[in-house]
N, C-alpha and C positions, 0 to 999 in steps of 0.2 A: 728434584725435591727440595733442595735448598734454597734453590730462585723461590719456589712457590713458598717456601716458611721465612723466606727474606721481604717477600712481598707483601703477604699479608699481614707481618706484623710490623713491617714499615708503614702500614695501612692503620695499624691500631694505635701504631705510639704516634701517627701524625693525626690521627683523630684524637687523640689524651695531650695533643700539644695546643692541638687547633681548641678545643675542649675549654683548655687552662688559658688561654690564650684569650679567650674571649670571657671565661667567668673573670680574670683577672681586671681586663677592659670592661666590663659590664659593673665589677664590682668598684671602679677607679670612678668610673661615670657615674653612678647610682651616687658613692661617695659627696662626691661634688654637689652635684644636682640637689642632693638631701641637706648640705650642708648648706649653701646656698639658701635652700626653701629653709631650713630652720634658721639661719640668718635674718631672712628676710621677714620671717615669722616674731623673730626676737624684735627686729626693730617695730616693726607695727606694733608690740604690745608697750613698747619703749614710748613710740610717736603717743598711742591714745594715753598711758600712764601720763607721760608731761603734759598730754594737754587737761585732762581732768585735776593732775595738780595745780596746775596754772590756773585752773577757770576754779578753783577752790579759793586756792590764797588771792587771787582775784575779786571776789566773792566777800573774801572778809578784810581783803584792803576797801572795797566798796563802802562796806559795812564801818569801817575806823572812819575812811571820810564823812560819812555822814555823820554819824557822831561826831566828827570833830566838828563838820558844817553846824550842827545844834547847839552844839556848845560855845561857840562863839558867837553864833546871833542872839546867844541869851544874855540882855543887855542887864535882868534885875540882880539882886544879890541873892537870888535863892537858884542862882545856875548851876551852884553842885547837886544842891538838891534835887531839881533835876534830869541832872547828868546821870546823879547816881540814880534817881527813877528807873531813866531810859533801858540803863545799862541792868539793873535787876532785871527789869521785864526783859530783854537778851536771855540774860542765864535763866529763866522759867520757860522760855520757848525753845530756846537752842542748846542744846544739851551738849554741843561736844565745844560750847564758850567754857570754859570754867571760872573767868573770871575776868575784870576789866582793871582798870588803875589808869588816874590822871598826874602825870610828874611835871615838876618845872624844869626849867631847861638847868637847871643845877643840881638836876637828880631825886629832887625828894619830893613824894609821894603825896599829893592834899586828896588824892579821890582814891578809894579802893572800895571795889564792891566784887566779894567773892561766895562759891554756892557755900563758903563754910562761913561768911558774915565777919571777917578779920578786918582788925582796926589799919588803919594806917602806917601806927606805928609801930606795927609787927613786923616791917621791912625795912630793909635798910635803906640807904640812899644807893639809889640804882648806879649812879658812877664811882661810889666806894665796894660793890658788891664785884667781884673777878664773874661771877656768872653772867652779870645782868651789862656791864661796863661797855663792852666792845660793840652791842648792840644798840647798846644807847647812845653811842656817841658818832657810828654807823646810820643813826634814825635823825639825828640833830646835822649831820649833813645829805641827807636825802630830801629829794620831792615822791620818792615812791616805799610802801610800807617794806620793813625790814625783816626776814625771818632768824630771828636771835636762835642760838645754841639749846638745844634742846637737854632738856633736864629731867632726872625724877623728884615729884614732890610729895616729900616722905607722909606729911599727913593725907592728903588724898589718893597717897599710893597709885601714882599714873604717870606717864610721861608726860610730857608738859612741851610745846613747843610756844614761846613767845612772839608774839606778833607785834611791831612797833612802826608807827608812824609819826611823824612830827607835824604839830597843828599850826601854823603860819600864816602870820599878818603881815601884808607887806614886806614877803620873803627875810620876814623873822620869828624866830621858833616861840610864840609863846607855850606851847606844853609840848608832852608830848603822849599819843595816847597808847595803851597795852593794852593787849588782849592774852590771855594764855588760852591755848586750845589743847584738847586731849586727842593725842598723839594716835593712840589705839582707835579711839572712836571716827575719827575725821579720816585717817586713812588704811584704817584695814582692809576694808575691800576694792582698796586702788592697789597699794601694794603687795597685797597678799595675790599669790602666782598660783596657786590649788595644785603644786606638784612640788614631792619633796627632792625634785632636780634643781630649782628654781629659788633666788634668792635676790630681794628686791632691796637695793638700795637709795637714798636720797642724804646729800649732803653737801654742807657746803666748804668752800677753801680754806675752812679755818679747823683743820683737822681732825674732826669730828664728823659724824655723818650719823644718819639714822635706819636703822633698818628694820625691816615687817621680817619675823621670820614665825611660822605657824599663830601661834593667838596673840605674841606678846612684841613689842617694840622694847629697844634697848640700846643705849649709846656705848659706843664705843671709840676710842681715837684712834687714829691712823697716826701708824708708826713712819717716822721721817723716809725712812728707806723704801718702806713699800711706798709711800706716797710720789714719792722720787722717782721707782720704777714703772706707779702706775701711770705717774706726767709722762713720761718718754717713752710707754707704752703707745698711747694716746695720740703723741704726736705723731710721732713715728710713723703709725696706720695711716693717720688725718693729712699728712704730708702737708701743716700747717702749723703757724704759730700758735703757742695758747690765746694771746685775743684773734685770731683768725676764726680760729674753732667755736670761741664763744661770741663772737659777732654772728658768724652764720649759724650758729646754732645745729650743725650736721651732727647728724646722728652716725656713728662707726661703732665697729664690733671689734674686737680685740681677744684674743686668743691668748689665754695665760696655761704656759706649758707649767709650774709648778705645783697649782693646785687644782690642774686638769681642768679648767671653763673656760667658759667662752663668757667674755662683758658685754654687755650691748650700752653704749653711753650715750645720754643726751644733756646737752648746757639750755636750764630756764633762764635765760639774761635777764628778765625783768627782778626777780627773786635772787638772784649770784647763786642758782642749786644746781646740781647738778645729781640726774636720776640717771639710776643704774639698773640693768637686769644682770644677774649673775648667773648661767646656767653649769653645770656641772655637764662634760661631755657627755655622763653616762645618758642623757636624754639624749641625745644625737646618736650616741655609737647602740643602745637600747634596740632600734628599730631596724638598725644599720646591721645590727649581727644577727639578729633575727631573720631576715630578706636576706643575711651572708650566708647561715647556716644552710638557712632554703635553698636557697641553687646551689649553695656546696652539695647540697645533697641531690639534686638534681642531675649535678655535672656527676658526681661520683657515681649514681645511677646510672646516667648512659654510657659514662665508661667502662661500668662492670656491664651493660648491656650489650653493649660493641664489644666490650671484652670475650663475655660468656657467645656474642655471635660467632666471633675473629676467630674462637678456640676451637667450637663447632664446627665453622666451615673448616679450618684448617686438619678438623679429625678426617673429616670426609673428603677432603683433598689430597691430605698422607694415605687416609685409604683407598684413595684412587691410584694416588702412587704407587703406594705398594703393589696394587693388585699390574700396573704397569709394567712394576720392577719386576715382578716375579714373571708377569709374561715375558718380559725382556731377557731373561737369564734362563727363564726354563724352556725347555722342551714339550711341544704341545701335547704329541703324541705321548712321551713317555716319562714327564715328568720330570725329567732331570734336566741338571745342567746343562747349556748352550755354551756354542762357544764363546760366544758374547763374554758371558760367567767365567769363564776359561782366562780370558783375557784379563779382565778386573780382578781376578782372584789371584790368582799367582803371585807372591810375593819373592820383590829380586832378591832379598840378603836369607830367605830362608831354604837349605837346600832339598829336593823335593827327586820323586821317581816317577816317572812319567809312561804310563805304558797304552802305548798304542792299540786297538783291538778292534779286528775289520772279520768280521763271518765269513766264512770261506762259502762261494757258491749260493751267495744269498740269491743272488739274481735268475738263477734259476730255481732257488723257492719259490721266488715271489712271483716269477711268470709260470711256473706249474699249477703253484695254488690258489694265485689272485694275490692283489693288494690289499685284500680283508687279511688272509692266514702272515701275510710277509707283513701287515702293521702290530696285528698277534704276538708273533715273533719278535719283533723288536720289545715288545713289551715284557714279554714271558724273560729273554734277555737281561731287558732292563733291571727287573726285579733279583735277578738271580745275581747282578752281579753287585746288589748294593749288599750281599753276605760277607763280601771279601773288605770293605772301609771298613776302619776306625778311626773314632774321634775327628780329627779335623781331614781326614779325607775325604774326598769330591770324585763324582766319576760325569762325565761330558758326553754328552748325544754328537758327537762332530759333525757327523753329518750322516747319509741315510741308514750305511750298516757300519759307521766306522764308530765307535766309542774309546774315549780317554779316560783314566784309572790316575787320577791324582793322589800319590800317598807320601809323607816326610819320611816314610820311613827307607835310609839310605841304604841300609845294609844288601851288598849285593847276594847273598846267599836266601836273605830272607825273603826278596824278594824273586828270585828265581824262585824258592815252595810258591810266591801265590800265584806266581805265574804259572807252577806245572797244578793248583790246588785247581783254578780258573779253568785250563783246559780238561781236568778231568770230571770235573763237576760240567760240563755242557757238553762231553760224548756220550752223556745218561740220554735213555730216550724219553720224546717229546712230545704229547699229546696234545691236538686241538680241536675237539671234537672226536668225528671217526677216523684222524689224521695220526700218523704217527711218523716220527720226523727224529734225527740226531744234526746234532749241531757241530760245528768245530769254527776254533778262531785261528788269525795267526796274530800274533800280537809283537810287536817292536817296540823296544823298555831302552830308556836312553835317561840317565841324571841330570840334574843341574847340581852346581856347576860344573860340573866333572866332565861333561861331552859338549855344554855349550856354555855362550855365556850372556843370552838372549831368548824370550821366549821363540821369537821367529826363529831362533837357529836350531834349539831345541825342539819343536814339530816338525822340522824340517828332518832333523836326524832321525827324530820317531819313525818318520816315515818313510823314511830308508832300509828302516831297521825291520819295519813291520811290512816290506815289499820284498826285503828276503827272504821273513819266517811263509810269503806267501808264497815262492818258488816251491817249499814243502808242504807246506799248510798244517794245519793245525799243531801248530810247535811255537816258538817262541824264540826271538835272535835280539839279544843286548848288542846295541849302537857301539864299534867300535873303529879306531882310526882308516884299519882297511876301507870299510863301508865309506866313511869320510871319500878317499882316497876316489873310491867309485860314483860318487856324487857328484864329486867336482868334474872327472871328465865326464860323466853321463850331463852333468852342465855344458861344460865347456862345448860338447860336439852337439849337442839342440843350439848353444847361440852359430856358431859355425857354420851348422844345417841351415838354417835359417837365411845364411848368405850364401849358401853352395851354388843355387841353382843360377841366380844372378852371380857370381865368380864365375860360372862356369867349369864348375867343379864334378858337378854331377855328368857320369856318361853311362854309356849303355856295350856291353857285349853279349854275343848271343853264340849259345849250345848246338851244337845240330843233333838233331834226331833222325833215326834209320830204321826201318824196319829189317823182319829178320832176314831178307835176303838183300840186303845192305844197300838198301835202295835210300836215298834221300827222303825225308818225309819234310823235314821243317825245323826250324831253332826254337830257344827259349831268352828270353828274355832277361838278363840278368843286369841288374842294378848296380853300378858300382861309382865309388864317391873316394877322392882322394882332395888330403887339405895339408893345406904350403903346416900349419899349426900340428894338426895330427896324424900326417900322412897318409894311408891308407887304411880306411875305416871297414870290417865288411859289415855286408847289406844284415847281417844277425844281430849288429849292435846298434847302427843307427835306426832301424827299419821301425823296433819295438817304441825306442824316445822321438822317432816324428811320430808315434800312432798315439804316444802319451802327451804330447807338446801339442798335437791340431795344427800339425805340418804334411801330417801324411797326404790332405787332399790334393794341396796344391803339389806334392814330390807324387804322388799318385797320376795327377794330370799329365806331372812333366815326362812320365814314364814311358805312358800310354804314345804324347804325341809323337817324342821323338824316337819309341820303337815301330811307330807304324808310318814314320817320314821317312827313316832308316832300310828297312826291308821293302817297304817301296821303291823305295830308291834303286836297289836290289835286284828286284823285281823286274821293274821296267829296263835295266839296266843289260840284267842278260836275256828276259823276256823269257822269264822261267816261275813259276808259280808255285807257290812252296808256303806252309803253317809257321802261321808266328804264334808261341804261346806267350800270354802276359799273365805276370803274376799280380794279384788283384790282393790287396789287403783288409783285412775285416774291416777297420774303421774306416776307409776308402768304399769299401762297399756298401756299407750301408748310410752311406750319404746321402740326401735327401736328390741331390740335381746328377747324381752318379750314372743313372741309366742315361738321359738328354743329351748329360757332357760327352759321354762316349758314344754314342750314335754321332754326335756333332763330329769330332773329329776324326771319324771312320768316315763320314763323306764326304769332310774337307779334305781329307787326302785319297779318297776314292779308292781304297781298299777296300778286296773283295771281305764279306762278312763270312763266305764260310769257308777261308781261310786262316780266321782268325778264333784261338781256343782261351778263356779266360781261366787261368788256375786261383784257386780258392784252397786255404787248407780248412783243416775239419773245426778249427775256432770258430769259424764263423757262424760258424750253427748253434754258438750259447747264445746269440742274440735273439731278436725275437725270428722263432722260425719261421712262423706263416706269411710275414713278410719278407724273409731269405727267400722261401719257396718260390714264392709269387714272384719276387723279382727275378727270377733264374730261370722261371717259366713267360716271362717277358721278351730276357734274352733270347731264350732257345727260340720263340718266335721271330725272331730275328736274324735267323741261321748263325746265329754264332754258338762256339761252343762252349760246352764247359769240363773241366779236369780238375778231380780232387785230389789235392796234393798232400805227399806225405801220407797217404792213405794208412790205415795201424794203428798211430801213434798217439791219437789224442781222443775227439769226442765222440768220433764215429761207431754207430750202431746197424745192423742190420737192418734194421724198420725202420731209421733214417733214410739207407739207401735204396728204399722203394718208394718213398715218397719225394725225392729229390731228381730232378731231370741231370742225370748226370750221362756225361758220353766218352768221359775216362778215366781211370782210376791210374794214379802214380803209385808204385812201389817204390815207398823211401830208402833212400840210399843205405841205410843204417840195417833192413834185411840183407840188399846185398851182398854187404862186405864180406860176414860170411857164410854165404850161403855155400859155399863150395866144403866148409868142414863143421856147420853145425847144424845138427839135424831140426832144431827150432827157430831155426831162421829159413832154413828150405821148407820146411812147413810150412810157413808165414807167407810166402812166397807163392807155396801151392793152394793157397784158400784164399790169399789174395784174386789169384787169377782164377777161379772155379770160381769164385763168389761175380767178378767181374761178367765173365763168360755166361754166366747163368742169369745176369741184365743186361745183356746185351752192349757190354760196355769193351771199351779199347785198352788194352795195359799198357801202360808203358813202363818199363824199369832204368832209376837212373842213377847213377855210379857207376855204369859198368866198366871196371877198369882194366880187364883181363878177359881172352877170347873162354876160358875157362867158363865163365861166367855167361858169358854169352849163349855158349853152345848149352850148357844146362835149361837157361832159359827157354831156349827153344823147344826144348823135351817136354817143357813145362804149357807150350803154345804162348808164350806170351810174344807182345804181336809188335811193341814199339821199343828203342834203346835209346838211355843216351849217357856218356860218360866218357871220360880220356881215354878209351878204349878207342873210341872215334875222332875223339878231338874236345881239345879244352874252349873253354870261352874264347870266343873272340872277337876282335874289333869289328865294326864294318868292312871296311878296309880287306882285313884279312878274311873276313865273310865272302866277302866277292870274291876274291883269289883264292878262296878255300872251294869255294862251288863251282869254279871255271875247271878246276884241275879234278871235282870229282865229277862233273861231267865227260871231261874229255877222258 
């Protein structure tokens, strides 16, 4: 679950990186691109502004020449008058003339003709005048007309810019001629920029300049310093000298960070002007943040869209998980906890009681009633025992009827009541349908950390614990060091076992059996295992841990060959024919290749089969029976025999023993003992062998350890013996020399 909530929103924040990543690149490019195109935009209104000034003051330098050309081929004395003709008719047709004047080269005025008809001597001498001085003296060394310092003139309320050329004869100044033109009228609509981002300048190196801003023109002078910064501005860009710049006349833009614009400048060299555009950022950054905002708002939209996706699928992915997690921990059938759960959940530093709980005898619910009532069952179970948690306890499905009972709660008294509350609450009876059924558990309760100090060692003790409440059943046994003690060796002698048959540790002795007129009938087959580690083991303690380890087939096989290689041997040896019984073990027996294998080695060693008697005790019959049956009516087809042993004691029933091919019943040694002084053990004895006798079956009693016992028996008709009355187990060896001497 964490991979998948790592993954997908490692998916969303590199989609919100990639995202930003690219409006930032998009918005760096656009940037440029825009500024650029409004650069480029600035100059071209730059390039056409200079050239329509240029073709203006062009225009009226044209216009001074000519006039001046007239006035000098006017050879009579009436050439002012004239002049001054020429020059009225100008200011009736050309409205943005305002006036004309002829000076001599010593500044003072003989011709003035203006639209308000002013004398001559209304002015002063133009090189006495700080207005008029710089330009006039600027016009008296030039061959091209002069654009003089622009002015306002107070009676006609206008700006005024003066225009001066010098008229020459034989490159000498005889006048020199003016014009004043109106400022507003001549170039409003060149300078005027129709946005109030935009600010149009024109001016020349004598620090003044003229500027259009909305309806009105108005002089102002440049202060030393800015003029200072705007030169080294200028160069700076132009990566040129200032005559560099004004020879090639290059148009550059220039970025003024203080008052936020951008300049666009061009040098008229013919004129000494110099025209400016000034835009104010906000017309670049205007369009720029507009197009920002827009795909900010784009980007922000598919990342809440990827966002609101990412969230979505991640709901339905945690809910697939979940629904995962819960299959992973729960139990299909019954809803609870798995071991899986079991595992994950247990916490090491918190200490906890653990109680083990296995149904006694499910396996026989479950093949009586079917796998529908025994799934029932576990359910009906399940439910009953989630009465006994609180709070943060847990109870565990282990596996098919075993369940775990997770509780903190340590106290060992308290937890013995819910151990006997559990067992009395499931001896209640139990309906499932027209079925009626009681229950019982055996349950093994072990602590952490008190019995172990690991979950593996703790199940392990559980179930030590709840394998000796099953000895009794339905009771209940707390894990204690004894049991430990019985763990380790019932360990130690499965790893042991495991090597016996390869040591060579495993051997065989065999019983003789007699009938009642003390005739030799045949041996039995007795197991026996001694080790260098645990000395002598008997067949009661190891027989049970190979049957629980998945050793018994292979100690099963070893059994078989080398008691039927043994008494063949025997056999052939004194050429006397005689019953071997072999004891056959439940889980041995119902081994799938069990019947094949022991035919196999009955005629690899060519022993007769109906010689030979296989004893079974009555356990074997909680397996499934109709497959017991079947297979022991296999055998019997195969002349061998069969003997149930231990007869009494455990599962056997009458209406078993009629449907079972059986052809001997054993009388367990445990009636014997006292049959001779206890009237319900000679009982046992006499309904053994009536019950036998009335199937047609063979008795055999064994323990007999006294002739006492023997001669009762016979009273009793029972038909076979065996016990140290006749002779204890013995070797091969001693088999042989035992049978030489009761032959002879």
């Amino acid at each position: 679950m964490k991979t998948i909530k790592k993954n997908i929103w490692t998916l969303f924040y590199l989609v919100c990186f990639l995202s930003t990543v690219s409006f930032i690149s998009i918005t760096y490019f656009f940037y440029h691109i825009e500024k650029k195109e409004f650069t480029t935009k600035q100059k071209n209104i730059v390039k056409i502004k200079a050239n329509a000034i240029n073709s203006i003051f062009l225009q009226y330098e044209i216009l001074l020449d000519i006039l001046g050309f007239q006035i000098l081929n006017s050879k009579d004395e009436k050439f002012i008058e004239k002049a001054k003709y020429a020059t009225q008719s100008l200011l009736k047709y050309e409205s943005s003339i305002l006036g004309f004047s002829l000076a001599s080269p010593d500044g003072k005025i003989f011709l003035l003709n203006t639209i308000l008809n002013e004398k001559e001597d209304s002015y002063k001498n133009l090189l006495n005048d700080n207005q008029t001085k710089s330009s006039f003296i600027e016009a008296l060394h030039c061959n091209k007309m002069i654009v003089g310092k622009s002015y306002f003139h107070e009676k006609l309320q206008k700006y005024i810019i003066p225009l001066r050329k010098a008229i020459k004869i034989n490159n000498n100044v005889v006048a020199v001629i003016s014009s004043a033109i109106d400022l507003n009228y001549t170039f409003r609509n060149i300078l005027l920029t129709n946005s109030k981002f935009k600010q149009s300048f024109l001016f020349k190196q004598n620090n003044y300049f003229l500027e259009i801003s909305e309806d009105k023109a108005f002089k102002k002078p440049i202060i030393k310093d800015e003029q200072k910064e705007f030169k080294e501005a200028i160069l700076d860009k132009a990566d040129l000298t200032l005559e560099q710049l004004k020879d090639k006349e290059k148009i550059i833009t220039i970025e003024n960070r203080e008052n936020s614009s951008f300049s666009t400048i061009k040098y008229l060299k013919r004129f000494d002007l110099w025209i400016v555009i000034q835009s104010s950022k906000k017309e670049l950054y205007t369009p720029i943040l507009k197009t920002f905002i827009f795909m900010l708002i784009i980007v922000i939209a598919i990342q809440m869209l990827v966002y609101y996706l990412v969230r979505h699928i991640y709901k339905i992915e945690k809910s697939k998980q979940q629904h995962l997690y819960e299959k992973a921990i729960k139990d299909d059938l019954t809803g609870l906890f798995n071991r899986f759960y079991l595992t994950k959940k247990l916490e090491k530093n918190r200490p906890y009681s653990l109680l083990f709980l296995d149904i006694d005898n499910f396996k026989t619910l479950n093949d009586t009633f079917g796998h529908f009532y025994g799934d029932k069952i576990l359910k009906i179970i399940s439910i009953r025992l989630q009465r006994f948690i609180k709070e943060d306890d847990f109870i565990v499905r282990y596996s098919g009827d075993e369940f775990i009972l997770i509780t903190y709660n340590t106290n060992k008294e308290e937890i013995e009541i819910l151990a006997k509350n559990i067992l009395t609450d499931f001896s209640s009876i139990n309906n499932i349908g027209k079925i009626k059924f009681t229950l019982s558990l055996s349950i093994g309760i072990v602590q952490y950390p008190i019995n172990g100090r690991d979950q593996e060692e703790i199940k392990k003790y559980a179930d030590i614990a709840m394998y000796e409440a099953k000895k009794i059943k339905n009771t209940f046994v707390f894990f204690e060091n004894s049991l430990k003690d019985k763990y380790l060796r019932q360990s130690l002698i499965e790893q042991e076992l495991r090597k016996a048959i390869t040591n060579d540790e495993i051997y065989m002795m065999y019983q003789p059996q007699f009938d009642s007129n003390l005739n030799f009938h045949g041996v039995e087959a007795l197991v026996r295992w001694e080790n260098s580690k645990l000395g002598f083991v008997t067949p009661d303690e190891f027989i049970k841990i190979a049957e629980n380890s998945g050793i018994m087939a292979s100690l099963g096989n070893h059994i078989i060959s080398k008691s039927l290689k043994d008494i063949k041997n025997i056999q052939d040896s004194l050429k006397k024919q005689f019953h071997l019984s072999i004891n056959i073990s439940m889980k041995q027996f119902i081994e799938k290749e069990f019947f094949n294998d022991l035919l196999h080695q009955i005629k690899k060693v060519k022993f007769k089969k109906e010689y030979i008697t296989l004893e079974v005790t009555e356990n074997v019959f909680i397996e499934d029976i109709e497959f017991i049956v079947n297979l022991l009516n296999r055998l019997k087809k195969q002349n061998l025999k069969i003997s149930l042993d231990d007869f009494g004691t455990g599962y056997s029933s009458l209406s078993l023993l009629k449907k079972v091919p059986i052809d001997e019943l054993k009388i367990d040694k445990s009636f014997i003992d006292d049959i001779i002084n206890d009237v319900n053990s000679l009982n046992m004895a006499k309904s053994i062998i009536t019950i036998g006798k009335q199937l047609n079956m063979s008795i055999l009693a064994e323990g007999i350890e006294t002739k006492e016992q023997k001669d009762l028996l016979d009273t009793l008709n029972c038909d076979l013996y065996q016990g140290y009355y006749y002779s204890k187990p013995l070797r091969k060896e001693q088999l042989k020399e035992f049978l030489k001497t009761t032959s002879s």
